[in-house]
C-alpha positions in Angstrom: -8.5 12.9 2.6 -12.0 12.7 3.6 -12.8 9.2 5.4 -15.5 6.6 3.8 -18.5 5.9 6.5 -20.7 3.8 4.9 -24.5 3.2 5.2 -27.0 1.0 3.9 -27.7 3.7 1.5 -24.6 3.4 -0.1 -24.3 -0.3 -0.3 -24.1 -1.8 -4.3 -24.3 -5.2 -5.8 -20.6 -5.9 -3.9 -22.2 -5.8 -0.7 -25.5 -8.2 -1.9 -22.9 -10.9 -0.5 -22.6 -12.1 3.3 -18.8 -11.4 2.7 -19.1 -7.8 1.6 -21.4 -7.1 4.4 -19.0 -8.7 6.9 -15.9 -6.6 5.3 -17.6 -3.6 5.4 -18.1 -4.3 9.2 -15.0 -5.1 9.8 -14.0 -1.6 8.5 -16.4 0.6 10.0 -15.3 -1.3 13.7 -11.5 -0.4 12.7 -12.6 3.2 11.6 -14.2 3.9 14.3 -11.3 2.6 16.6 -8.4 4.9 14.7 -10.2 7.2 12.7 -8.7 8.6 9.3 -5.3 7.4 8.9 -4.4 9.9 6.3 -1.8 7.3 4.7 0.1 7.7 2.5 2.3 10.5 4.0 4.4 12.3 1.3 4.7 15.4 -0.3 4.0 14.3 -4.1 3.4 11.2 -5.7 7.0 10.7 -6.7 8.2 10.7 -2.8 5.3 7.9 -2.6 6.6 5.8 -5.2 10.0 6.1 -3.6 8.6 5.5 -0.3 6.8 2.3 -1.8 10.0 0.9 -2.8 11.9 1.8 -0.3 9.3 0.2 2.6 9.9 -3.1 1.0 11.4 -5.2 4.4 12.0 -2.2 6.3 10.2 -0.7 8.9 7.9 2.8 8.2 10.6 5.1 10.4 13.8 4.1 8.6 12.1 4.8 5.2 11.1 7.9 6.6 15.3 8.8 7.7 15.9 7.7 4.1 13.4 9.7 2.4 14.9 12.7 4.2 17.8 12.1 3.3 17.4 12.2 -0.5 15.2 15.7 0.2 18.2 17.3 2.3 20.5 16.3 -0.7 18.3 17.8 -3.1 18.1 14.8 -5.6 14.1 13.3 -4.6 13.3 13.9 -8.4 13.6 11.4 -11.2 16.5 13.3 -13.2 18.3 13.7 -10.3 18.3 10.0 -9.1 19.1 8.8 -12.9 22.3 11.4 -12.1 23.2 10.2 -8.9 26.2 7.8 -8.9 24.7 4.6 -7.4 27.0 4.3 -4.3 25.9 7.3 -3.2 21.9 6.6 -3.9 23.4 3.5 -1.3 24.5 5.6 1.2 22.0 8.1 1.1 18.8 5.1 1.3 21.3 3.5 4.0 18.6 3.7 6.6 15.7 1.6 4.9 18.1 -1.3 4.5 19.1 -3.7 1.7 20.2 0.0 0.2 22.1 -1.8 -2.3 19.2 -3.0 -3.8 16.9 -1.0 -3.7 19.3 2.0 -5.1 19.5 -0.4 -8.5 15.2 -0.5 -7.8 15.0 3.1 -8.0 17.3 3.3 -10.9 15.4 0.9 -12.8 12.2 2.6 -12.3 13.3 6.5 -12.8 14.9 4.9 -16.1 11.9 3.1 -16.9 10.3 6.7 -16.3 12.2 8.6 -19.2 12.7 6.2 -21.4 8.5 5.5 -22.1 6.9 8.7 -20.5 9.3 11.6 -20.4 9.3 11.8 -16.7 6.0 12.2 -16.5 3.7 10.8 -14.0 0.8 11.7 -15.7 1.4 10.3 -19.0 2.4 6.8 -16.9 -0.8 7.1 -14.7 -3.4 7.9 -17.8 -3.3 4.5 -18.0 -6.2 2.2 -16.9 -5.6 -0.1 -13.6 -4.4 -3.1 -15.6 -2.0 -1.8 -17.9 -0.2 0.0 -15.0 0.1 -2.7 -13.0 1.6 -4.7 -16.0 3.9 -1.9 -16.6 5.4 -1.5 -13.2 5.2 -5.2 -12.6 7.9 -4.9 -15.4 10.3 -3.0 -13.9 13.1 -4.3 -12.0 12.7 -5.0 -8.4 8.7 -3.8 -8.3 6.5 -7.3 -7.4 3.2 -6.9 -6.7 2.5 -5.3 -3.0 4.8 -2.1 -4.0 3.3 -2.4 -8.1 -0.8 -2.1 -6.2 1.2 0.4 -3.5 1.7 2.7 -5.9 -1.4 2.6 -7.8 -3.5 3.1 -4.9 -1.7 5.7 -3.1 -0.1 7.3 -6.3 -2.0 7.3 -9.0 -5.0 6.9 -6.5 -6.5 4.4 -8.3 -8.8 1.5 -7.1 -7.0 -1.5 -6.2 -6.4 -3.4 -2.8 -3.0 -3.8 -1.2 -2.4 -6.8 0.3 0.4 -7.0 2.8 1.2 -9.8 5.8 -0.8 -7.7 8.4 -3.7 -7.9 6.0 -3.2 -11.5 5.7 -2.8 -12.1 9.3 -5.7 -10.6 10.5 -8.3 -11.7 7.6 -6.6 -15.3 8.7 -7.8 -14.7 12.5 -10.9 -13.4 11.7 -11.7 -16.3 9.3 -11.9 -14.7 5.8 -8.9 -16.3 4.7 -9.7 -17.8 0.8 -9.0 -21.5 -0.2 -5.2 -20.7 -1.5 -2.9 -18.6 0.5 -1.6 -16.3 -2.0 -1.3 -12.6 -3.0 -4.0 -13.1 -5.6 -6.2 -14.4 -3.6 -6.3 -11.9 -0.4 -6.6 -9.5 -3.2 -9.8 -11.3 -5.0 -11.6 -11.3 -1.8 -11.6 -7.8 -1.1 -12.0 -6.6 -5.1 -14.7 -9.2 -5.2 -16.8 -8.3 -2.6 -16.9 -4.1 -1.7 -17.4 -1.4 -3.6 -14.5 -0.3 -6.2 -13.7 2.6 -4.8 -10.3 4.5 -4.1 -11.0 6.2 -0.7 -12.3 2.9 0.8 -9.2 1.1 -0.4 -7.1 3.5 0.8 -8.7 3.6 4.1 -9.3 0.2 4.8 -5.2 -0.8 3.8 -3.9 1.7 6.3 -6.3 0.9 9.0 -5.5 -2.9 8.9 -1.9 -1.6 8.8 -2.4 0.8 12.1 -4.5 -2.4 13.7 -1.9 -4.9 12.9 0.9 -2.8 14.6 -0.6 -2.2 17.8 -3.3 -4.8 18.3 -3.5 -7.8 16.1 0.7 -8.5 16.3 2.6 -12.0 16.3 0.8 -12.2 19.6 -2.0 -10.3 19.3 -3.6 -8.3 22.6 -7.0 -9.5 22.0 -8.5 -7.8 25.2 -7.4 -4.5 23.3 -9.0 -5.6 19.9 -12.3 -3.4 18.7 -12.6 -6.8 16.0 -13.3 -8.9 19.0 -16.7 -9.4 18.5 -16.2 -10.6 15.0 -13.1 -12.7 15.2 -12.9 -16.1 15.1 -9.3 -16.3 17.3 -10.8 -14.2 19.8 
């Protein structure tokens, strides 16, 4: 996926605010730290929808073990999870934790999957951004960060995920809204830049990438390329 650089040139009536200018700051500092991040990493969109769900409390790697373990059993398809006894869907997503769980999650979904759209992803992402989010947000076990997950990296529609290394870092750099909710990180950024898939996509995974190795629990603020702009700092 080709990255987003952004110029005046491209700027639209998102970026008329102080906000949108400052955001779009922000991400040019981070992309020019990191570069493309290339996120999500999967081989369709069904293994990012599984990977969505399975990420939920779990660190990247262990999905990844779990995710190979479904492809080395043959079963990372939506018939063949609905046909996979749910102790071993357990066992097999052991690595990504609460396996339990999520193995009813997955269930629910690839259900969910036939039983409106015949398996097909197509059919379920022909639908505009609010009715698929209303849709998944229906399904057992999807709330909102793995629901805009997979409409961004999946369906590759517009709409920004908000996780707690999003919210830490808008907090330190002082762009945290009036209520500290999901909602609201979300407003802010849909609000205030350009609708637009690729930038989304971008500017989730890079604040993911900075929030791991910079801007932790204790952030390294000599290391931080958002220094400049941050009100922590």
């Amino acid at each position: 996926m080709a990255s987003v650089k952004y110029t005046e040139a491209h700027a639209d009536n998102n970026l008329d605010s102080s906000l949108g200018r400052q955001l779009i700051e922000v991400y040019r500092l981070l992309l020019d730290r990191y570069g493309p991040q290339h996120w999500w990493p999967a081989d369709s969109p069904f293994e990012v929808i599984i990977g969505a769900i399975l990420t939920q409390s779990a660190a990247w790697g262990n999905v990844e073990k779990a995710i190979l373990n479904l492809k080395q059993a043959g079963v990372l398809a939506p018939a063949c999870l609905r046909d996979l006894a749910i102790d071993k869907l357990a066992e097999l997503i052991y690595p990504s934790g609460y396996y339990n769980a999520k193995a009813l999650k997955i269930k629910a979904f690839v259900e969910r999957l036939e039983d409106a759209y015949q398996d097909s992803l197509e059919r379920l992402f022909s639908l505009d951004v609010s009715s698929l989010r209303r849709e998944l947000l229906a399904i057992h076990g999807i709330g909102p960060e793995t629901a805009d997950s997979i409409i961004l990296y999946a369906a590759q529609k517009p709409i920004f995920v908000i996780d707690a290394y999003t919210r830490r870092i808008l907090t330190r750099l002082g762009f945290s809204p009036p209520r500290d909710d999901y909602t609201s990180f979300q407003t802010l950024f849909m609000e205030n830049l350009p609708t637009e898939e690729r930038l989304f996509n971008e500017y989730h995974a890079l604040f993911v990438r900075h929030g791991k190795e910079v801007c932790k629990k204790a952030p390294l603020c000599d290391q931080c390329c958002l220094r400049g702009v941050c009100l922590y700092r």
